[in-house]
Rosetta silent file (secondary structure, phi, psi, omega in degrees, C-alpha in Angstrom):
SEQUENCE: XXXXXXXXXXXXXXXXXXXXXXXXXXXXXXXXXXXXXXXXXXXXXXXXXXXXXXXXXXXXXXXXXXXXXXXXXXXXXXXXXXXXXXXXXXXXXXXXXXXXXXXXXXXXXXXXXXXXXXXXXXXXXXXXXXXXXXXXXXXXXXXXXXXXXXXXXXXXXXXXXXXXXXXXXXXXXXXXXXXXXXXXXXXXXXXXXXXXXXXXXXXXXXXXXXXXXXXXXXXXXXXXXXXXXXXXXXXXXXXXXXXXXXXXXXXXXXXXXXXXXXXXXXXXXXXXXXXXXXXXXXXXXXXXXXXXXXXXXXXXXXXXXXXXXXXXXXXXXXX
SCORE:     score description
SCORE:     0.000 S_00000001
   1 L     0.000  130.439  176.494    0.000    0.000    0.000 S_00000001
   2 L   -71.489  134.549  178.581    1.286    3.428   -0.961 S_00000001
   3 L   -91.760  129.483  177.444    1.616    5.758    2.017 S_00000001
   4 L  -106.803  131.677  177.531    0.197    9.260    1.595 S_00000001
   5 L  -126.094  170.278  177.513    1.503   12.113    3.708 S_00000001
   6 L  -147.010  153.881  176.857    0.906   15.838    3.778 S_00000001
   7 L  -114.421   -8.641 -174.627    2.723   18.936    4.943 S_00000001
   8 L  -150.339  149.404  172.042   -0.144   21.393    4.668 S_00000001
   9 E  -118.196  139.203  174.297   -3.886   21.652    5.024 S_00000001
  10 E  -145.663  158.962  175.687   -6.101   24.005    3.027 S_00000001
  11 E   -78.469  147.602 -179.976   -9.787   24.314    2.276 S_00000001
  12 H   -67.523  -26.974  177.594  -10.990   23.090   -1.096 S_00000001
  13 H   -63.658  -30.535  175.667  -12.739   26.425   -1.712 S_00000001
  14 H   -69.477  -30.621  172.456   -9.295   28.053   -1.778 S_00000001
  15 H   -63.288  -38.522  175.106   -8.369   25.593   -4.520 S_00000001
  16 H   -62.472  -45.350  179.229  -11.358   26.913   -6.446 S_00000001
  17 H   -59.787  -40.330  178.256  -10.165   30.471   -5.915 S_00000001
  18 H   -66.272  -38.962  177.031   -6.703   29.562   -7.195 S_00000001
  19 H   -64.314  -39.874  178.574   -8.236   27.878  -10.226 S_00000001
  20 H   -66.725  -38.977  177.156  -10.331   30.953  -10.978 S_00000001
  21 H   -61.704  -42.478  178.281   -7.290   33.200  -10.714 S_00000001
  22 H   -63.102  -41.703  178.831   -5.466   30.975  -13.210 S_00000001
  23 H   -65.884  -36.012  178.010   -8.438   31.020  -15.567 S_00000001
  24 H   -60.990  -29.097 -178.542   -8.626   34.787  -15.297 S_00000001
  25 H   -88.506  -16.694 -172.762   -5.088   34.951  -16.617 S_00000001
  26 H  -121.148  -21.081 -175.938   -5.491   32.410  -19.418 S_00000001
  27 L  -129.566  101.210 -175.488   -9.108   32.370  -20.625 S_00000001
  28 L   -67.273  -13.238 -179.903  -10.674   35.753  -21.444 S_00000001
  29 L   -85.629  -12.790 -179.892  -14.139   34.226  -21.801 S_00000001
  30 E   -75.180  128.310  175.321  -14.325   33.111  -18.159 S_00000001
  31 E  -128.437  160.118 -179.214  -16.485   35.373  -16.002 S_00000001
  32 E  -126.049  141.990  173.060  -17.599   35.050  -12.396 S_00000001
  33 E  -124.616  147.709  179.863  -20.876   35.800  -10.656 S_00000001
  34 E  -146.124  143.338 -179.526  -21.429   35.752   -6.913 S_00000001
  35 L   -98.390   62.895  172.616  -24.423   36.085   -4.597 S_00000001
  36 L    68.322   32.186 -178.636  -22.790   38.344   -2.000 S_00000001
  37 L  -137.158   45.711 -174.961  -20.201   35.795   -0.808 S_00000001
  38 L   -57.579  -49.181 -177.961  -16.950   36.918   -2.456 S_00000001
  39 L   -63.671  -41.910 -178.561  -14.749   36.127    0.540 S_00000001
  40 L   -66.711  -29.284  179.811  -16.321   32.752    1.199 S_00000001
  41 L   -94.106    1.334  175.627  -15.827   31.725   -2.443 S_00000001
  42 L    58.818   44.134 -177.577  -12.231   33.011   -2.518 S_00000001
  43 L   -97.063    2.745 -172.595  -12.824   35.197   -5.576 S_00000001
  44 H   -56.624  -44.778 -176.936  -10.799   38.210   -4.403 S_00000001
  45 H   -66.390  -42.729  178.534   -7.772   37.552   -6.631 S_00000001
  46 H   -59.848  -45.291 -177.064   -9.906   36.945   -9.745 S_00000001
  47 H   -66.961  -40.664 -179.731  -11.876   40.143   -9.118 S_00000001
  48 H   -61.717  -39.135 -176.902   -8.763   42.236   -8.428 S_00000001
  49 H   -86.678  -21.992 -175.920   -7.162   41.147  -11.689 S_00000001
  50 L  -137.741   59.816 -174.727  -10.375   41.088  -13.791 S_00000001
  51 H   -60.425  -29.564 -178.746  -12.871   43.580  -12.322 S_00000001
  52 H   -77.644   -7.568 -178.840  -14.739   43.921  -15.614 S_00000001
  53 H  -110.397   21.411  178.216  -15.382   40.156  -15.685 S_00000001
  54 E  -123.792  138.896  179.965  -17.135   39.949  -12.318 S_00000001
  55 E  -127.086  115.763  177.096  -20.844   40.397  -11.599 S_00000001
  56 E   -91.543  111.380 -176.554  -22.104   40.868   -8.041 S_00000001
  57 L   -92.847   -9.144 -174.844  -25.762   39.817   -8.057 S_00000001
  58 L    73.662 -171.590 -177.655  -26.388   40.233   -4.344 S_00000001
  59 L   -79.104   70.287 -176.834  -28.546   37.813   -2.393 S_00000001
  60 L  -147.028   68.053 -171.521  -30.563   36.928   -5.487 S_00000001
  61 H   -62.486  -36.323  179.336  -29.441   33.463   -6.477 S_00000001
  62 H   -63.260  -42.204  176.101  -32.256   32.841   -8.950 S_00000001
  63 H   -62.006  -41.004 -179.019  -31.307   35.997  -10.828 S_00000001
  64 H   -58.792  -45.260 -179.405  -27.654   34.927  -10.770 S_00000001
  65 H   -63.423  -42.547 -178.670  -28.403   31.590  -12.458 S_00000001
  66 H   -69.574  -38.147  175.673  -30.512   33.220  -15.160 S_00000001
  67 H   -62.715  -43.282  178.657  -27.918   35.939  -15.798 S_00000001
  68 H   -58.791  -43.588  178.980  -25.259   33.233  -16.093 S_00000001
  69 H   -60.763  -41.102  178.892  -27.381   31.376  -18.642 S_00000001
  70 H   -65.592  -37.170 -179.015  -27.750   34.557  -20.665 S_00000001
  71 H   -63.246  -28.099  179.853  -24.023   35.259  -20.627 S_00000001
  72 H   -66.667  -26.231 -178.564  -23.343   31.951  -22.388 S_00000001
  73 H   -63.975  -29.664  177.578  -25.244   33.168  -25.454 S_00000001
  74 L   -90.768   10.307  176.263  -22.497   35.718  -26.032 S_00000001
  75 L    91.389    4.434  178.387  -19.790   33.083  -25.709 S_00000001
  76 L   -79.147  158.030  176.619  -18.880   33.685  -22.081 S_00000001
  77 E  -114.680   91.726 -173.953  -18.095   30.863  -19.650 S_00000001
  78 E   -85.799  135.320  170.031  -19.847   31.923  -16.438 S_00000001
  79 E  -105.317  110.133  179.039  -19.061   30.505  -13.003 S_00000001
  80 E   -93.420  119.652 -167.875  -22.083   31.136  -10.769 S_00000001
  81 E  -125.078  139.600  174.048  -20.913   30.924   -7.157 S_00000001
  82 E  -172.580 -169.189  172.449  -22.494   30.751   -3.711 S_00000001
  83 E   -69.801  149.062 -176.015  -23.058   28.293   -0.849 S_00000001
  84 H   -60.013  -36.371  179.813  -24.159   24.850   -2.035 S_00000001
  85 H   -62.632  -42.463 -177.947  -27.512   25.069   -0.255 S_00000001
  86 H   -79.347  -29.371 -175.372  -28.381   28.321   -2.011 S_00000001
  87 H   -85.589   -5.400  176.656  -26.812   27.376   -5.349 S_00000001
  88 H  -127.015  -62.704 -175.667  -28.795   24.149   -5.775 S_00000001
  89 H   -63.464  -43.410 -176.429  -31.766   23.802   -3.451 S_00000001
  90 L   -70.912  -27.971 -170.877  -32.928   27.408   -3.568 S_00000001
  91 L  -123.193   29.647 -175.987  -32.645   27.749   -7.340 S_00000001
  92 H   -61.417  -37.015  178.991  -33.387   24.269   -8.631 S_00000001
  93 H   -61.577  -45.899 -179.693  -36.169   25.518  -10.908 S_00000001
  94 H   -66.486  -37.803  177.730  -33.882   28.049  -12.584 S_00000001
  95 H   -64.859  -44.716 -178.195  -31.112   25.475  -12.982 S_00000001
  96 H   -62.408  -48.771 -172.707  -33.493   22.946  -14.482 S_00000001
  97 H   -80.356  -48.672 -170.475  -35.180   25.327  -16.918 S_00000001
  98 H   -90.064  -19.786 -178.081  -32.535   27.903  -17.835 S_00000001
  99 H  -111.942  -61.488 -174.267  -29.365   25.804  -17.615 S_00000001
 100 H   -70.382  -54.398 -178.858  -29.970   22.044  -17.913 S_00000001
 101 L   -62.182  -35.392 -179.631  -33.016   21.969  -20.192 S_00000001
 102 L   -86.031   -4.089  179.101  -31.539   24.782  -22.284 S_00000001
 103 L    52.384   52.917  179.858  -28.104   23.068  -22.303 S_00000001
 104 L   -91.869  147.840 -175.258  -26.265   26.241  -21.373 S_00000001
 105 L   -82.604   56.435 -178.068  -22.524   26.241  -20.681 S_00000001
 106 L   -98.476  137.754  175.473  -22.939   27.396  -17.073 S_00000001
 107 E  -108.711  111.691  179.529  -20.605   26.274  -14.270 S_00000001
 108 E   -94.084  106.876 -172.292  -22.386   26.207  -10.904 S_00000001
 109 E  -113.141  115.021 -169.529  -19.561   26.308   -8.363 S_00000001
 110 E  -126.779  132.259  176.538  -20.634   25.920   -4.753 S_00000001
 111 E  -101.137  178.003  175.413  -18.789   25.961   -1.454 S_00000001
 112 L    58.378   38.779  178.298  -19.835   24.998    2.094 S_00000001
 113 L   -82.917  151.444  173.050  -21.375   21.705    0.952 S_00000001
 114 L    75.959 -166.250 -177.991  -22.300   18.922    3.362 S_00000001
 115 H   -70.004  -28.705 -171.596  -22.014   18.734    7.142 S_00000001
 116 H   -73.013    2.711  164.286  -18.588   20.352    7.325 S_00000001
 117 H   -55.429  -35.066  170.299  -20.133   23.775    6.874 S_00000001
 118 L    89.726 -124.724 -165.575  -20.206   23.382   10.644 S_00000001
 119 L   -67.427  -19.110  179.241  -21.726   25.778   13.128 S_00000001
 120 L   -66.192  -20.304  169.562  -24.290   27.377   10.771 S_00000001
 121 L    84.816 -170.670 -167.849  -26.319   24.196   11.167 S_00000001
 122 L   -61.204  -32.532 -177.881  -28.925   22.236    9.256 S_00000001
 123 L   -64.670  -23.524 -178.659  -30.496   25.145    7.380 S_00000001
 124 L  -107.979  -10.203 -175.578  -27.205   25.696    5.556 S_00000001
 125 L   -93.609   89.258  179.340  -25.893   22.103    5.392 S_00000001
 126 L   -80.333  131.599 -179.590  -27.229   20.687    2.172 S_00000001
 127 L  -122.487   12.854 -176.765  -26.878   16.917    1.957 S_00000001
 128 L  -118.690   -2.459 -167.918  -29.097   16.372   -1.080 S_00000001
 129 H   -65.692  -39.455  179.651  -27.302   18.427   -3.737 S_00000001
 130 H   -61.361  -45.368  179.022  -25.437   15.630   -5.512 S_00000001
 131 H   -61.489  -44.867 -179.987  -28.661   13.687   -5.970 S_00000001
 132 H   -60.458  -45.318 -173.232  -30.560   16.731   -7.183 S_00000001
 133 H   -77.658  -35.377 -177.631  -27.923   17.743   -9.680 S_00000001
 134 H   -71.754  -20.080  178.169  -27.018   14.324  -11.065 S_00000001
 135 L   -76.272  -14.570  179.803  -30.667   13.689  -11.949 S_00000001
 136 L   -77.944  123.653  179.634  -30.671   16.620  -14.375 S_00000001
 137 L   -56.263  132.800  175.985  -30.037   15.405  -17.942 S_00000001
 138 L    83.281   -3.947 -177.839  -26.703   16.593  -19.284 S_00000001
 139 L   -86.533  124.470  173.431  -25.411   17.895  -15.937 S_00000001
 140 E   -87.572  138.240 -176.898  -21.852   16.936  -15.005 S_00000001
 141 E  -125.108  122.036 -174.835  -21.258   16.599  -11.230 S_00000001
 142 E  -128.353  135.044 -176.901  -17.761   16.941   -9.733 S_00000001
 143 E  -137.656   83.537 -174.932  -16.702   16.681   -6.069 S_00000001
 144 L   -72.972  167.190 -166.913  -12.889   16.998   -5.682 S_00000001
 145 L  -104.487  -24.521 -179.581  -10.954   15.866   -2.608 S_00000001
 146 L  -150.527 -176.701 -176.599   -8.320   18.488   -1.771 S_00000001
 147 H   -57.321  -51.823 -176.262   -6.923   21.919   -2.657 S_00000001
 148 H   -63.603  -42.024 -179.532   -4.830   20.776   -5.617 S_00000001
 149 H   -68.692  -33.888  178.121   -7.535   18.629   -7.131 S_00000001
 150 H   -68.056  -40.629  176.150  -10.114   21.398   -6.773 S_00000001
 151 H   -60.609  -47.014 -179.462   -7.832   23.856   -8.558 S_00000001
 152 H   -64.131  -39.084  179.407   -7.244   21.357  -11.365 S_00000001
 153 H   -64.898  -40.676  179.538  -10.961   20.552  -11.579 S_00000001
 154 H   -59.511  -44.563  179.493  -11.871   24.234  -11.840 S_00000001
 155 H   -65.838  -41.015 -179.940   -9.531   24.698  -14.788 S_00000001
 156 H   -66.554  -37.383 -178.973  -10.818   21.516  -16.466 S_00000001
 157 H   -60.500  -37.020 -179.677  -14.440   22.541  -15.979 S_00000001
 158 H   -65.139  -29.873  179.605  -13.864   25.729  -18.000 S_00000001
 159 H   -80.767  -22.396 -179.062  -12.694   23.639  -20.962 S_00000001
 160 L   -76.612  133.717  179.166  -15.701   21.310  -20.758 S_00000001
 161 L   -95.614  117.832 -179.788  -18.672   22.356  -22.877 S_00000001
 162 L   133.106  165.418 -177.971  -21.960   21.926  -21.031 S_00000001
 163 L   -68.235  140.541 -178.120  -23.488   22.542  -17.606 S_00000001
 164 E  -136.846  140.427  167.442  -21.414   21.520  -14.591 S_00000001
 165 E  -109.590  116.606  179.581  -21.975   21.381  -10.841 S_00000001
 166 E  -109.837  118.762 -171.907  -18.655   21.768   -8.994 S_00000001
 167 E  -112.829  129.606  177.627  -18.928   21.038   -5.254 S_00000001
 168 L  -147.299 -174.920 -167.488  -16.329   21.938   -2.623 S_00000001
 169 L  -138.058 -178.823 -175.257  -16.113   22.833    1.049 S_00000001
 170 L   -93.469  -39.525 -171.227  -15.180   25.059    3.943 S_00000001
 171 L   -74.979  155.796  173.332  -12.874   23.078    6.288 S_00000001
 172 E   -77.333  136.641 -179.516   -9.135   22.727    5.892 S_00000001
 173 E  -136.073  158.506 -179.431   -8.166   19.207    4.802 S_00000001
 174 E   -58.044  141.435  172.298   -4.825   17.550    3.961 S_00000001
 175 L   -96.021  111.854 -174.775   -3.295   18.322    0.574 S_00000001
 176 L  -131.638   -1.296  175.627   -2.150   14.961   -0.774 S_00000001
 177 L   -98.372  163.037 -173.811   -2.660   15.089   -4.539 S_00000001
 178 L   -70.551  140.509  179.512   -0.073   16.403   -6.998 S_00000001
 179 L   -69.572  -22.062 -177.494   -0.002   20.157   -7.708 S_00000001
 180 L  -107.577   23.309 -175.063    0.597   19.520  -11.418 S_00000001
 181 L   -65.635  152.022  171.225   -2.017   16.788  -11.862 S_00000001
 182 L   -93.899  122.491 -179.680   -4.081   16.359  -15.004 S_00000001
 183 L   -98.064  116.770 -179.957   -7.765   16.373  -14.120 S_00000001
 184 L  -110.207  114.557 -179.843   -9.814   14.255  -16.510 S_00000001
 185 L   -62.309  130.416  178.147  -13.555   14.637  -16.088 S_00000001
 186 L    86.418    3.825 -178.099  -15.218   11.239  -15.754 S_00000001
 187 L  -116.126  112.738 -179.775  -11.984    9.352  -15.013 S_00000001
 188 L   -67.901  156.850  178.750  -11.603    7.876  -11.518 S_00000001
 189 E  -115.284  119.607  176.929   -8.231    7.924   -9.753 S_00000001
 190 E   -79.669  107.383 -177.574   -6.954    4.739   -8.133 S_00000001
 191 E   -73.795  -44.905  177.477   -5.340    5.973   -4.919 S_00000001
 192 E  -145.399  136.340  176.502   -4.220    2.505   -3.808 S_00000001
 193 L   -86.255  147.711  179.337   -4.560   -0.880   -5.435 S_00000001
 194 L  -158.959  175.940 -175.407   -5.861   -3.818   -3.404 S_00000001
 195 L  -127.548   -7.764 -171.790   -7.544   -7.199   -3.686 S_00000001
 196 L  -101.318  -33.269 -179.046   -9.896   -7.643   -0.700 S_00000001
 197 E  -158.210  141.790  176.767  -12.400   -4.751   -0.807 S_00000001
 198 E   -97.293  129.854  175.557  -13.036   -1.719   -3.008 S_00000001
 199 E  -115.818  113.088  179.196  -13.534    1.643   -1.278 S_00000001
 200 E  -102.212  113.924 -175.218  -15.067    4.289   -3.529 S_00000001
 201 E  -125.057  155.753  179.167  -14.796    7.704   -1.908 S_00000001
 202 L  -139.941  151.488  176.281  -15.499   11.279   -2.965 S_00000001
 203 L    61.422 -138.723 -177.554  -14.706   14.742   -1.627 S_00000001
 204 L   -62.647  -18.422 -177.425  -13.561   15.031    1.977 S_00000001
 205 H   -79.317   -8.832  179.161  -14.057   11.284    2.496 S_00000001
 206 H   -65.416  -45.388  178.429  -11.128   10.381    0.232 S_00000001
 207 H   -63.108  -39.315  177.446   -8.578   11.209    2.931 S_00000001
 208 H   -63.183  -34.761  177.438  -10.658    9.279    5.464 S_00000001
 209 H   -66.343  -37.624  176.892  -10.632    6.326    3.048 S_00000001
 210 H   -62.906  -44.913  177.400   -6.823    6.489    2.908 S_00000001
 211 H   -62.764  -39.374  177.686   -6.675    6.394    6.709 S_00000001
 212 H   -62.612  -39.607  178.522   -9.155    3.497    6.694 S_00000001
 213 H   -60.911  -37.243  178.434   -6.937    1.625    4.252 S_00000001
 214 H   -67.684  -39.888  177.549   -4.007    1.929    6.644 S_00000001
 215 H   -64.944  -43.410  179.307   -6.092    0.559    9.531 S_00000001
 216 H   -64.067  -37.051  179.320   -7.329   -2.321    7.384 S_00000001
 217 H   -61.267  -36.522  177.037   -3.763   -3.098    6.300 S_00000001
 218 H   -64.755  -22.856  177.879   -2.841   -3.571    9.971 S_00000001
 219 L   -92.814    4.582 -179.941   -5.604   -6.190   10.086 S_00000001
 220 L    83.644   16.910 -178.225   -4.171   -7.972    7.056 S_00000001
 221 L  -106.859  130.240 -176.522   -6.803   -6.605    4.658 S_00000001
 222 L  -100.312  101.208 -175.436   -5.719   -5.201    1.301 S_00000001
 223 E   -95.574  136.280  171.231   -8.117   -2.397    0.358 S_00000001
 224 E   -94.274  124.326 -176.228   -8.372   -0.826   -3.069 S_00000001
 225 E  -113.768  124.466 -176.902   -9.135    2.883   -2.693 S_00000001
 226 E  -125.574  129.071  177.841  -10.578    4.817   -5.602 S_00000001
 227 E   -88.817  110.637  176.598  -11.262    8.541   -5.714 S_00000001
 228 L   -95.460   82.946  179.535  -14.517    9.170   -7.575 S_00000001
 229 L   -76.491  -28.351  176.503  -14.152   12.904   -8.129 S_00000001
 230 E  -104.730  109.229 -178.559  -16.624   12.854  -11.014 S_00000001
 231 E   -82.123  -29.639  172.972  -19.914   11.447   -9.808 S_00000001
 232 E  -144.961  122.988    0.855  -21.578   12.030  -13.171 S_00000001
 233 L   -74.414  134.280 -179.627  -20.576   10.747  -15.619 S_00000001
 234 L   -73.445  140.029  176.530  -19.496    7.875  -13.373 S_00000001
 235 L   -79.070   83.020 -176.211  -16.423    5.909  -14.405 S_00000001
 236 H   -64.001  -35.678 -179.587  -18.276    2.596  -14.664 S_00000001
 237 H   -61.315  -41.324  179.697  -15.263    0.781  -16.086 S_00000001
 238 H   -67.075  -40.058  178.876  -13.200    1.630  -13.005 S_00000001
 239 H   -62.354  -49.639 -176.452  -15.998    0.556  -10.668 S_00000001
 240 H   -67.876  -41.361  179.945  -16.528   -2.756  -12.404 S_00000001
 241 H   -61.409  -40.038 -179.062  -12.836   -3.563  -12.823 S_00000001
 242 H   -69.708  -47.384 -175.463  -12.233   -3.005   -9.121 S_00000001
 243 H   -70.953  -32.088  175.093  -15.241   -4.933   -7.823 S_00000001
 244 H   -62.574  -28.954  178.930  -14.622   -7.852  -10.173 S_00000001
 245 H   -81.453  -43.884 -172.545  -11.209   -8.104   -8.525 S_00000001
 246 H   -92.652  -30.128  177.896  -12.193   -7.570   -4.860 S_00000001
 247 L    85.834   -3.553  177.965  -15.723   -9.001   -4.817 S_00000001
 248 E  -162.675  165.300 -172.132  -17.212   -6.343   -2.506 S_00000001
 249 E  -151.408  160.345  172.690  -17.319   -2.592   -2.039 S_00000001
 250 E  -132.089  137.385  170.266  -17.911    0.404    0.222 S_00000001
 251 E  -107.237  145.912 -177.293  -19.020    3.874   -0.869 S_00000001
 252 E  -139.990  123.858 -175.742  -18.086    6.910    1.235 S_00000001
 253 E  -156.254  153.699  175.721  -19.478   10.422    0.853 S_00000001
 254 E   -94.863   72.656 -170.666  -20.483   13.538    2.773 S_00000001
 255 E  -167.087  164.507  171.416  -24.056   13.375    1.485 S_00000001
 256 E   -57.999  141.464  173.733  -27.299   11.545    2.018 S_00000001
 257 L   -60.865  -43.697  177.621  -26.956    7.862    1.221 S_00000001
 258 L   -67.024  122.056  174.507  -30.140    8.168   -0.824 S_00000001
 259 L    88.043   -1.159 -174.825  -29.318    9.736   -4.167 S_00000001
 260 L   -96.073 -155.683  179.742  -25.558    9.999   -3.711 S_00000001
 261 H   -60.049  -42.800 -179.107  -22.453    8.288   -5.027 S_00000001
 262 H   -57.859  -39.648  177.372  -23.413    4.987   -3.404 S_00000001
 263 H   -62.062  -41.167  179.395  -26.679    4.925   -5.291 S_00000001
 264 H   -64.403  -41.631  178.476  -24.854    5.436   -8.583 S_00000001
 265 H   -66.272  -40.603  179.314  -22.444    2.596   -7.813 S_00000001
 266 H   -59.832  -39.493  179.209  -25.322    0.332   -6.762 S_00000001
 267 H   -61.917  -39.900  178.872  -27.042    0.896  -10.110 S_00000001
 268 H   -65.570  -47.068 -175.921  -23.899   -0.235  -11.922 S_00000001
 269 H   -67.503  -38.101 -176.660  -23.422   -3.310   -9.754 S_00000001
 270 H   -71.460  -25.011  179.769  -27.024   -4.443   -9.862 S_00000001
 271 H   -90.024  -30.391 -168.375  -27.055   -4.248  -13.654 S_00000001
 272 H  -125.056  -20.029 -179.815  -23.596   -5.550  -14.490 S_00000001
 273 L  -166.335   95.422 -178.300  -21.928   -7.353  -11.576 S_00000001
 274 L   -64.549  130.157  179.132  -23.763   -8.271   -8.382 S_00000001
 275 L  -160.708  152.353  177.355  -21.603   -7.823   -5.283 S_00000001
 276 E   -60.676  135.171  178.289  -22.045   -6.748   -1.629 S_00000001
 277 E  -133.994  126.852  175.609  -22.027   -2.965   -1.221 S_00000001
 278 E  -112.551  152.390 -173.570  -21.979   -1.053    2.076 S_00000001
 279 E  -117.003  135.292  166.329  -22.581    2.670    2.447 S_00000001
 280 E  -114.922  117.029 -177.805  -20.898    5.404    4.485 S_00000001
 281 E   179.825 -174.888  179.323  -22.992    8.558    4.376 S_00000001
 282 E   -83.414  130.624 -173.746  -25.786   10.405    6.142 S_00000001
 283 L   -99.355   88.184  172.279  -28.748    8.141    6.793 S_00000001
 284 L    52.166   53.035 -176.233  -31.990   10.040    6.097 S_00000001
 285 L  -146.281  149.235  167.425  -31.213   12.894    8.469 S_00000001
 286 L   -81.763  168.003  177.397  -30.651   16.629    8.463 S_00000001
 287 L   -86.294 -161.860  179.089  -27.472   18.003    9.985 S_00000001
 288 L  -162.652  173.612 -179.849  -27.009   20.192   13.050 S_00000001
 289 L   -76.744  141.737  178.196  -24.677   22.799   14.495 S_00000001
 290 L   167.251  171.477  174.647  -21.200   21.722   15.558 S_00000001
 291 L   -71.888  155.499  177.479  -17.579   21.808   14.502 S_00000001
 292 H   -53.235  -42.852 -178.847  -16.771   19.907   11.303 S_00000001
 293 H   -64.206  -42.920  178.499  -14.825   17.297   13.286 S_00000001
 294 H   -60.943  -41.949 -176.821  -17.668   16.791   15.766 S_00000001
 295 H   -71.668  -40.507  177.837  -20.211   16.357   12.989 S_00000001
 296 H   -62.151  -36.818  178.029  -18.105   13.948   10.946 S_00000001
 297 H   -68.576  -49.606 -176.022  -17.668   11.854   14.084 S_00000001
 298 H   -62.900  -39.835 -175.908  -21.333   11.905   15.111 S_00000001
 299 L   -92.538    7.146  173.247  -22.657   11.074   11.647 S_00000001
 300 L    70.637   33.097  179.587  -20.063    8.385   11.002 S_00000001
 301 L  -103.922   65.897 -174.333  -18.278   10.075    8.120 S_00000001
 302 L  -151.466  178.016 -177.122  -14.777    8.990    9.089 S_00000001
 303 H   -60.636  -40.117 -178.746  -12.124    6.312    8.767 S_00000001
 304 H   -59.673  -41.783  179.207  -13.561    4.219   11.606 S_00000001
 305 H   -68.169  -37.346  177.932  -16.926    3.947    9.857 S_00000001
 306 H   -64.570  -41.843  176.863  -15.281    3.042    6.565 S_00000001
 307 H   -60.634  -46.614  179.925  -13.323    0.274    8.296 S_00000001
 308 H   -57.885  -45.328 -178.552  -16.513   -1.032    9.927 S_00000001
 309 H   -71.974  -31.559  176.926  -18.370   -1.108    6.615 S_00000001
 310 H   -65.118  -43.418  178.200  -15.417   -2.687    4.809 S_00000001
 311 H   -63.371  -37.596  178.431  -15.321   -5.539    7.323 S_00000001
 312 H   -66.582  -42.651  179.415  -19.065   -5.988    6.911 S_00000001
 313 H   -63.004  -42.051  178.494  -18.801   -6.080    3.122 S_00000001
 314 H   -63.895  -40.391  178.428  -16.019   -8.677    3.304 S_00000001
 315 H   -63.311  -39.893  177.494  -18.073  -10.806    5.710 S_00000001
 316 H   -64.419  -41.707  178.585  -21.010  -10.695    3.321 S_00000001
 317 H   -60.958  -44.189 -176.014  -18.765  -11.699    0.435 S_00000001
 318 H   -73.912  -19.736 -179.659  -17.319  -14.634    2.364 S_00000001
 319 L   -84.551    0.000    0.000  -20.722  -15.866    3.496 S_00000001
């Protein structure tokens, strides 16, 4: 098993900000819109260098989405930015009608997704956004795992033609992916190869999956860990190749189990290769106020839970 270490922690939203700054310097068609959350979305550098390519819509997210859709008609590549709860749940009608149905080249880039928003509590902690967005025809859904991957994903998203939902977060997390990585939309990344159980993780849960793999290795279990940064389109070939080798799987995500990454993997397995699948995610519950660490612990979104579900999946396979 390859050992992953880190020397620094940063929030994935800062990776988005770095990606936007790079795009501002290299792609004149990229523009940014924000619903009164410039600091939270880390857009300061982009705005300072490209003030004429920024649109402050205020706390009017529905207007922001529709303006973004209109900007694509003139050849612009708009990134519409806000908190994930406001950028998906509040404006789902506008996204469906003006972006997805109209097949507009809008990039919906949202921070503060999932439980790790923290102390603001359940009203701001959306846990349904991946499910909502992946159900829209033609919508690409991306959930990167660290600062470097989020920066690379942001740059790749601008080159992709079509609507995209890019999801990232507030807490600082280890930086363990390469700074010069090539981000390929729809292509999973095998973090560690293994033969006993497949662990498919996304977003903040990828690092927890790496820690889980180390714990399992101490128990003599060889876990294959795969980073599913693109939830739609799902890399079905990677899922099937791994599960055909290991015979069982675990999905891990900071999202409701219903409608999330695990559901997408289950659809693949039930159609093409039946195998035991266990889920790590939020089980039909809203969030609550607390620190990110407290909430991840309480809701079982951590390495310990992944280990528990991996052992269960292996037991099911062996029975």
């Amino acid at each position: 098993m390859k050992k992953y270490t880190f020397t620094e922690k940063k929030d994935t939203r800062s990776g988005f900000g770095a990606g936007m700054q790079a795009l501002g310097q290299t792609n004149p068609n990229v523009v940014a819109l924000c619903a009164d959350l410039i600091g939270s979305l880390k857009l300061d550098a982009f705005i300072k260098e490209n003030p004429e390519r920024f649109f402050q819509t205020g706390i009017a997210e529905a207007n922001m989405i529709c303006i973004a859709a209109g900007l694509t008609i003139g050849g612009k590549i708009p990134f519409a930015t806000t908190f994930a709860n406001f950028g998906t749940g509040r404006v789902y009608d506008q996204i469906r009608q003006s972006v997805a149905y109209s097949d507009k080249n809008v990039k919906i880039a949202c921070s503060h997704a999932g439980l790790t928003l923290g102390e603001d509590g359940a009203t701001h902690q959306i846990l349904e956004d991946i499910g909502m967005m992946k159900m829209l025809p033609g919508m690409t859904v991306i959930n990167p795992c660290d600062y470097n991957q989020t920066k690379a994903a942001t740059i790749a998203v601008a080159e992709h033609v079509g609507p995209v939902y890019l999801r990232f977060g507030r807490p600082v997390v280890p930086i363990f992916t390469a700074p010069d990585q090539e981000f390929i939309i729809g292509k999973a990344w095998t973090v560690n190869e293994g033969k006993d159980v497949s662990i498919f993780a996304t977003g903040h849960l990828v690092w927890e999956a790496i820690l889980a793999g180390e714990i399992l290795a101490e128990k003599g279990i060889d876990a294959e860990i795969i980073n599913i940064h693109t939830i739609k389109p799902l890399d079905e070939e990677a899922v099937l190749a791994s599960v055909r080798k290991t015979g069982c799987a675990v999905s891990a995500e900071e999202h409701q189990i219903a409608g999330g990454l695990g559901d997408s993997i289950a659809q693949v397995l039930i159609k093409k290769h039946l195998a035991p699948l266990e889920y790590v995610g939020v089980e039909d519950s809203f969030g609550e106020s607390g620190t990110p660490a407290q909430l991840m612990e309480k809701y079982g979104l951590n390495a310990a839970s992944i280990v528990e579900k991996a052992l269960k999946a292996i037991a099911r396979k062996n029975s």
